[in-house]
N, C-alpha and C positions, 0 to 999 in steps of 0.2 A: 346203414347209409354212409357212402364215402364221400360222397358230392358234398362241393359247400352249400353248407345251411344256409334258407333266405326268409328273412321275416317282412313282411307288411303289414303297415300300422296304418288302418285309416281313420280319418279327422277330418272335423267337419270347418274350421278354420287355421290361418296361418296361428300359432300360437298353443292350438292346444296339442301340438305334439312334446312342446316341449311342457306343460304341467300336467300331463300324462301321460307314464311312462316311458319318459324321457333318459334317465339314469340307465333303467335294462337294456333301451337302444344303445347307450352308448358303450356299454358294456360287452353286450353281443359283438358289437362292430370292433372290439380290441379282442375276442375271441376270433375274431375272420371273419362272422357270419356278416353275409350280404342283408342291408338293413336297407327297404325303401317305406318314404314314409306318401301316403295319396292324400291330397289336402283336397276336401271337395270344393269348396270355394275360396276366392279371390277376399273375404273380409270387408266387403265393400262396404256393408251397414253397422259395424262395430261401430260404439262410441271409443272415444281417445280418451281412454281411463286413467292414463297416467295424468296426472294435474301438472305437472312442468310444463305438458305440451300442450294443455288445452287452450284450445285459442291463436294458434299458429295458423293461421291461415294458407301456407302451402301446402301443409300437413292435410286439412282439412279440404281441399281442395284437389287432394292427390293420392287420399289416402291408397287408394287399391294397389299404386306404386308403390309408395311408404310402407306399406306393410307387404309386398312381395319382397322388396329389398331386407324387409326384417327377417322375411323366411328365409333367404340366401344365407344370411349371418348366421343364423339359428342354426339350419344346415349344414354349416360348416364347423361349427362349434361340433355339436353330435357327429360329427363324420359320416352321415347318413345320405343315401337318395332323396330325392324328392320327387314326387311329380302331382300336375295341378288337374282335376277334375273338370275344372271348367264352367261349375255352377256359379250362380249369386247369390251373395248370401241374401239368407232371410231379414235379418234385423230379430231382435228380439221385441215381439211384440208387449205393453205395459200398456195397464190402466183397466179400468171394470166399467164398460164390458172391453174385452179386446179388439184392437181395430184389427181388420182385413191384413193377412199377410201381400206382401207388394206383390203385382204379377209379374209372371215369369223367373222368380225365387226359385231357388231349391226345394225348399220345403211345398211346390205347389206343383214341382213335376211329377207325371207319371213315374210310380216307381221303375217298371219292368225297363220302361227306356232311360231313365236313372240311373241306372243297373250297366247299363251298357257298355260304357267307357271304365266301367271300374272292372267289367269281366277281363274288354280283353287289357287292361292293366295287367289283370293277373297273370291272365295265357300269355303276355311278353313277359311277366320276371319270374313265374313260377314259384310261389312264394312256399313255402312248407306250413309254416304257419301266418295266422291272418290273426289282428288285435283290434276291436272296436268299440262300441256304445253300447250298454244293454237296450232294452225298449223302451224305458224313460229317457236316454240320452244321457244318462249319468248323472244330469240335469235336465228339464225340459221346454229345452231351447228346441224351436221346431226343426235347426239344422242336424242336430246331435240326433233328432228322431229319425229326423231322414237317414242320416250316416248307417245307424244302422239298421234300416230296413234294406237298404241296397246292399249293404253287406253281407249280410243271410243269405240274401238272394242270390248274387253274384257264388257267393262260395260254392252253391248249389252247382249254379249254371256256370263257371267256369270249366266245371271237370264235364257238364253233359255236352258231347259231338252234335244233337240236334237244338242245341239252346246256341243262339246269336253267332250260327255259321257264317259269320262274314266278319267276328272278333281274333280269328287265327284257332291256333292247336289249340285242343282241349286240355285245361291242368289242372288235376283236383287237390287243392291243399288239404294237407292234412287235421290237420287243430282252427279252432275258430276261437278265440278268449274274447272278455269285456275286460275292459280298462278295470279298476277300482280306482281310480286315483284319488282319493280322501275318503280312504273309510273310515266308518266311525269309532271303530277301535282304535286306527291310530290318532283320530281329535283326541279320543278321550284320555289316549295315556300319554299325548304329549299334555294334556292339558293337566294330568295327575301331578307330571315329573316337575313341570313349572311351577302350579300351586306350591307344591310338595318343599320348594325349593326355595322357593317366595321370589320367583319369577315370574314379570308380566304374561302373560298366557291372554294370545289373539283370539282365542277357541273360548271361551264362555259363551258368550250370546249365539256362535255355532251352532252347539251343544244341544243351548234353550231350545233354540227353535225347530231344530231335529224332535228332541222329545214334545214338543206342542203337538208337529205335524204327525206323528203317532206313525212316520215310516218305520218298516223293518230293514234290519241290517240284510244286504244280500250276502250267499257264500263264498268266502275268500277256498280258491281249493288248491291257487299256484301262488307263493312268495319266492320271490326270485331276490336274491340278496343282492343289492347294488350300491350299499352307501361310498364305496371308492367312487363311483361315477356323479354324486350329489351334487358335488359343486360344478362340474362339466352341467347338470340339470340347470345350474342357477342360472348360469354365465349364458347359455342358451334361450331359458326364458326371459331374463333382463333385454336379450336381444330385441324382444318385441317390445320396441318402445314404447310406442301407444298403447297397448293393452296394458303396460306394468310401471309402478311405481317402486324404485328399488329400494324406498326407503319406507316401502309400504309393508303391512303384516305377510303377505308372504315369505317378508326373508327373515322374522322379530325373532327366531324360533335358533339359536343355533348349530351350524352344522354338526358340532360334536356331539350336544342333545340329540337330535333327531338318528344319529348313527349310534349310540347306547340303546334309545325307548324302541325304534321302529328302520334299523334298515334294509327294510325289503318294499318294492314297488308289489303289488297287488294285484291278481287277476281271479277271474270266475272263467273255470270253462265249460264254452256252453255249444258246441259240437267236438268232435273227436271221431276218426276214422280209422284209428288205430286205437290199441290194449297201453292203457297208462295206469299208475297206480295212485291214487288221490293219497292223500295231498302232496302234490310236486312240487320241487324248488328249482323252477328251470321250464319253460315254455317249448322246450325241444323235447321233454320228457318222454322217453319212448319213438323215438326218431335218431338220436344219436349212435352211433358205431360203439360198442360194450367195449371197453379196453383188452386188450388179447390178456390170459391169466399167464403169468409166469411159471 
């Protein structure tokens, strides 16, 4: 392949592009590859997690603005595309039993017409490879679940000529990855290197509660090296005001730490239309032009 490379990254809020897989975006994009990121919805129902802000009443009052203009900054940090879905967000539903998702949410459309605006996304940028949510949502927030059910879908029906002939040319990418962004290898050996070290470590009570919930780890099978692009990841996600506290445990961890124990971003791939050899370091793996031999 000579063509420039283009990856999309779809998310189901303004924010989590940048605390997943944020670093490789920003990495690819100083290689040249054309990096768009598809944000399903607007964030309208996030709480204002950062506590400086809580209680701001324009903030509160405006957030869907508030937090578009956070995605601009974000976006401009990563040097990446953006474009918006067009959904609302769900809110994250709390409490036993769970109340009723709000109507007319993301997480309560038809998939197949869900699907739609993300296909022809794809048929305009022609993405090569596509990066999303596994079936839990990575978490299970009902947006993350939606994210990637329309994803699957769409990768499908992008490339079929009789699927949603009124979205443009048909374009089949080639790779389909899920996120990993905090796998539990890497909690647990930043959480080794800090004990080890007789440094605070955010990750304990993680940890616990991972082992209560008796989940299994899913297969990491792409590490993509990116700790040069770490701090470009910070300064990106600090962008989302609301959602982040910068003096909160996401940042307690030092860069230089986390670039020793763990510098690679994380993926599981979970379609392929081309011959790749597991495990890859590189999400273009098997797409790339071979270098000519001397």
């Amino acid at each position: 392949m000579t063509e420039q490379l283009r990856l999309m990254a779809v998310h189901a809020h303004p924010d989590d592009e940048s605390s997943k897989g944020a670093a490789t975006m920003a990495m690819y994009v100083s290689q040249g590859v054309d990096v768009l990121v598809a944000t399903c919805t607007g964030g309208e129902r996030g709480s204002i997690l950062n506590p400086k802000l809580q209680g701001d009443p324009f903030i509160e009052k405006n957030i869907h603005e508030v937090r578009r203009k956070e995605m601009d900054t974000a976006r401009e940090i990563l040097g990446v595309k953006q474009a918006w879905l067009g959904f609302v967000d769900s809110g994250l539903p709390e409490g036993d039993p769970l109340p009723p998702l709000p109507e007319g949410c993301f997480a309560l459309q038809d998939v197949a017409e869900a699907a739609a605006p993300l296909v022809k996304l794809i048929r305009e940028f022609r993405p090569h490879v596509i990066t999303t949510y596994d079936e839990n949502g990575g978490y299970p927030h009902p947006d993350h679940i939606m994210t990637h059910k329309i994803s699957m879908l769409a990768f499908d029906a992008a490339g079929d000529p009789d699927a949603y002939p009124e979205a443009g040319e048909p374009w089949q990418p080639s790779k389909l990855y899920y996120n990993h962004g905090f796998p539990m290898g890497r909690i647990r050996a930043l959480h080794a290197y800090l004990t080890e070290h007789g440094l605070d470590s955010p990750y304990g009570e993680w940890i616990a509660g991972w082992e209560k919930s008796g989940r299994k780890e899913r297969e990491i099978t792409t590490r993509v090296r990116c700790d040069d692009w770490f701090e470009v990841r910070d300064k990106a996600l600090i962008a989302h005001a609301t959602q982040i506290d910068p003096d909160g445990p996401w940042f307690r961890v030092p860069l230089d730490v986390q670039r020793d124990v763990w510098p690679t971003e994380d993926y599981e791939l979970a379609r392929t239309l081309i011959d790749t050899d597991l495990p890859e370091d590189d999400l273009f793996a098997g797409l790339r032009t071979p270098s000519p031999v001397a």
